[in-house]
C-alpha positions as CSV (number, residue, x, y, z in Angstrom):
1,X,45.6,-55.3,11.2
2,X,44.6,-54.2,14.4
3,X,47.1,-53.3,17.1
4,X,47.3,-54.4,20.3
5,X,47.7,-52.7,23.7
6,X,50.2,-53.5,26.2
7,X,49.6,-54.5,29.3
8,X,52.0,-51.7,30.7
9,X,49.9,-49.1,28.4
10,X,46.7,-50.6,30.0
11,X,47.7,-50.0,33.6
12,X,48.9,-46.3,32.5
13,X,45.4,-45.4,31.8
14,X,44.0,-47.4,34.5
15,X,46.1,-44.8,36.6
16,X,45.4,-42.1,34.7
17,X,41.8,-42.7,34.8
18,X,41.7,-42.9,38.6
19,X,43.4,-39.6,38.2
20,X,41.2,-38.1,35.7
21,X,37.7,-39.6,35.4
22,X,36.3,-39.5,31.7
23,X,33.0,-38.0,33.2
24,X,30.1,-35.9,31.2
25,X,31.4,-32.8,33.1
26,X,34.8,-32.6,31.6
27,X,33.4,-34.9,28.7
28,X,30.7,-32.9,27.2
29,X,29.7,-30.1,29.4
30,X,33.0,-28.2,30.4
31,X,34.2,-28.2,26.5
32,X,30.8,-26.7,25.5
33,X,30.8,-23.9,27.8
34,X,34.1,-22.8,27.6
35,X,33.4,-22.4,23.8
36,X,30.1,-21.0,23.9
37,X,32.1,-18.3,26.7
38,X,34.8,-18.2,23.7
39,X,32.1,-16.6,21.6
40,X,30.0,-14.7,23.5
41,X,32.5,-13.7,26.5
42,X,31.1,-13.9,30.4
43,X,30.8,-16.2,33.3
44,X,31.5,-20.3,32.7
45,X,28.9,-21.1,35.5
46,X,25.6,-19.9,34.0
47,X,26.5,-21.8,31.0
48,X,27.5,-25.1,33.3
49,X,24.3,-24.3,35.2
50,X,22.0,-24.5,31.5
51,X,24.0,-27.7,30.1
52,X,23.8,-29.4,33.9
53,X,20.4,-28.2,35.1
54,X,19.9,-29.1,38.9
55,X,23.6,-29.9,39.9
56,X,25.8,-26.9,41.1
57,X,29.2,-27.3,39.0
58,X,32.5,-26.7,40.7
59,X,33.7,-23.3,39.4
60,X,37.4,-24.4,40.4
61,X,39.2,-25.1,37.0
62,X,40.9,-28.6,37.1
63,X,44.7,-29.1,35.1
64,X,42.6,-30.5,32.3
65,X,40.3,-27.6,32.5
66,X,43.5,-24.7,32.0
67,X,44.3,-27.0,29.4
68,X,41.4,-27.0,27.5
69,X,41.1,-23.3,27.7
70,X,44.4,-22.6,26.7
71,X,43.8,-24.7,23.8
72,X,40.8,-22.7,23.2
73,X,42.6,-19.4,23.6
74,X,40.9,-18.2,26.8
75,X,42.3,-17.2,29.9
76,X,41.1,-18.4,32.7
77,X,39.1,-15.8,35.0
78,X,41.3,-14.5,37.3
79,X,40.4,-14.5,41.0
């Protein structure tokens, strides 16, 4: 049986989605650097700047960005 969303649900993630885009960046890209830093240690940006060549990557971390590291287990660069 499949389930059914409510409208009320539907709207939440409308708003949540104008909050939070579901782009590549924090799709795809973000996730794979911060676990390819996880294993090898360094700076995020030259790994942003291999997986998104030609586009210069904010290096601010967003909310979801702290809390993907923290799920990781990294701490965020400090400064």
């Amino acid at each position: 049986m499949k389930s059914i969303m409510k409208p009320s649900e539907f709207a939440a993630w409308v708003d949540y989605y104008e909050l939070c885009p579901f782009d590549d960046m924090h799709r795809y890209h973000r996730p794979a650097a911060l676990i390819a830093q996880s294993m090898r240690g360094g700076e995020m940006q030259p790994l942003l700047e291999i997986l998104v060549p030609g586009e210069r990557p904010s290096s601010d971390y967003s909310d979801a960005d702290l809390k993907t590291m923290e799920a990781f287990g990294i701490k965020p660069p400090v400064g």
